[in-house]
Every structure is written in C-alpha cells, then in structure tokens.
C-alpha positions in Angstrom: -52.7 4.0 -1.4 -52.7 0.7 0.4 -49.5 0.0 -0.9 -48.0 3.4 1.1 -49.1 2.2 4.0 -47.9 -1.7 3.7 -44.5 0.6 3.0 -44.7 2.6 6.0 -45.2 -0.5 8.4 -42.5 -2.5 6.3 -40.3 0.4 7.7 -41.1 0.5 11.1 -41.3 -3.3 11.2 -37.6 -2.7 9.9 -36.7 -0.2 12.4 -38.1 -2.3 15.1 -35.7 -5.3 13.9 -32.7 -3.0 13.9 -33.4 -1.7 17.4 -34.1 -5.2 18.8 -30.6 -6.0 17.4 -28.8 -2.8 18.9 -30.1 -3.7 22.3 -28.4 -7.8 21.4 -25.2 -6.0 20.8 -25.6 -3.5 24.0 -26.0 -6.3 26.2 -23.4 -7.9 24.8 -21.1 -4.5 25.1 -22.3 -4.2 28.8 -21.6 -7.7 29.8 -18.0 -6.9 28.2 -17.8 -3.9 30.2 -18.5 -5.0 33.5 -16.3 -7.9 33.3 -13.1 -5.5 33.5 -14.8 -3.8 36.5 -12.0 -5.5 38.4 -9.0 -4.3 36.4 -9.7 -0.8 38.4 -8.7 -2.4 41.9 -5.6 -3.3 40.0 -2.6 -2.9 41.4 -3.8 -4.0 44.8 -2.3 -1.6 47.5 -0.3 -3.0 50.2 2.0 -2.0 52.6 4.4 -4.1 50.6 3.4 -2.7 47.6 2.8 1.0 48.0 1.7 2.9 51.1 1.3 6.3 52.7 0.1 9.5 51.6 0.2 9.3 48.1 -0.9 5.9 48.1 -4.2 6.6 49.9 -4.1 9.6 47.4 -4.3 7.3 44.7 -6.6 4.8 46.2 -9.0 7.8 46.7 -8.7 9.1 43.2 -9.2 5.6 42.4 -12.6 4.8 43.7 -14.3 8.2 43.5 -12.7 9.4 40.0 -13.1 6.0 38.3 -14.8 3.2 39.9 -17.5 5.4 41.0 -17.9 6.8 37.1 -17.9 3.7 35.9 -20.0 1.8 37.7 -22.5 4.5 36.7 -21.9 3.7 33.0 -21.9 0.1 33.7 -25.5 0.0 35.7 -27.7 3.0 35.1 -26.4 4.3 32.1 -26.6 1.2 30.1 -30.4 0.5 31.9 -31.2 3.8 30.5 -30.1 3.0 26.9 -32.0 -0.4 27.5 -35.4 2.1 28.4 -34.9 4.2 25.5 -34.8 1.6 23.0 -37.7 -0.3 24.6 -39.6 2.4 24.2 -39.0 3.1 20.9 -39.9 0.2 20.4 -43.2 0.2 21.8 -43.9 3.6 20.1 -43.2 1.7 16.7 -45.4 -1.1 17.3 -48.4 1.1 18.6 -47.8 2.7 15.2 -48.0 -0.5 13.0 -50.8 -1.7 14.7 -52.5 1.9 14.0 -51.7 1.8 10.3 -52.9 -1.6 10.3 -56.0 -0.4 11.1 -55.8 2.5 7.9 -55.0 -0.7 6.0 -57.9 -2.9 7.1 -60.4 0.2 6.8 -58.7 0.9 3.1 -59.3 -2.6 2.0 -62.6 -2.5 3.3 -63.8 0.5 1.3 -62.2 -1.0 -1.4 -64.3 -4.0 -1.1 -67.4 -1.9 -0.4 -67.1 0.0 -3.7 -66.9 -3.5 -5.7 -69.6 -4.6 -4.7 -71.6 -1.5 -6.0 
C-alpha cells in the first residue's frame, strides 16, 4: 500500500519536473518571439519609399491587424501560459505533500501494529 502511494508522488514529482521544463522552453520561445517584434515595422514607410492612400492603408492594417495581435501573444498570452503552469504546479505539490501525509500515517500504523 505504501508503495502506491511512493508511486503516485513519484508521478507528480515527475509531472512537476516536466512542467518546470515546459515553462524553460516557453521563456525561451517568448524571448525568441518578441525579438522579431521589429520585423513588423519593416519596410519602413516613407515618402520616398511608399506613400498615399494605400500606404496609410497598409500602415493601418499593419499596426491593428498584426502588431496589435501579436503583441497580445507576445505579453498576455504567454503570461497566461506562465499562470497556468504555475498553478499546476502548485496543485501538484499540495498533492505530494497530502499523500506524504497518507505515507507517514501508513508507516506509522505499520509501526504501531509491530509493536503489538
């Protein structure tokens, strides 16, 4: 019986390690991300470059259809992800210590019905 329950927080312990290492590689991911934030201002827009109506057209399209999107990725969605996994997390570690504590009480009975 004790041995089920040394499984079960070998699993979470696991799960928590595999989490832990998704968030690494999401930070890692976002930090990639917002360094091309720039490359959505490219081609700059100058007179000498490309102007009037369809320019501004663009430029419009530009900053709300894209940039605006994806600085929405880049910040809050990504900060979400960041909660989510935190709190799983923190779920998974309120649960080891939990079955911890059917461990300890296990052993303890166990102990209690040697002595008898």
């Amino acid at each position: 019986m004790i041995s089920y329950y040394q499984m079960l927080v070998e699993e979470k312990r696991q799960q928590i390690r595999r989490l832990s290492s998704c968030k690494g590689e999401l930070q890692g991911k976002q930090g990639e991300f917002q360094s091309k934030e720039s490359k959505f201002s490219e081609p700059e827009l100058t007179a000498r470059t490309w102007h009037g109506q369809h320019a501004s057209k663009f430029e419009s399209t530009r900053e709300s259809g894209i940039l605006t999107p994806y600085l929405e990725v880049s910040g809050p969605q990504f900060q979400n992800a960041y909660s989510a996994i935190d709190n799983k997390i923190t779920l998974l570690q309120s649960e080891i210590r939990s079955l911890e504590s059917v461990i300890a009480q296990l052993r303890a009975q166990e102990a209690a019905e040697r002595q008898r």
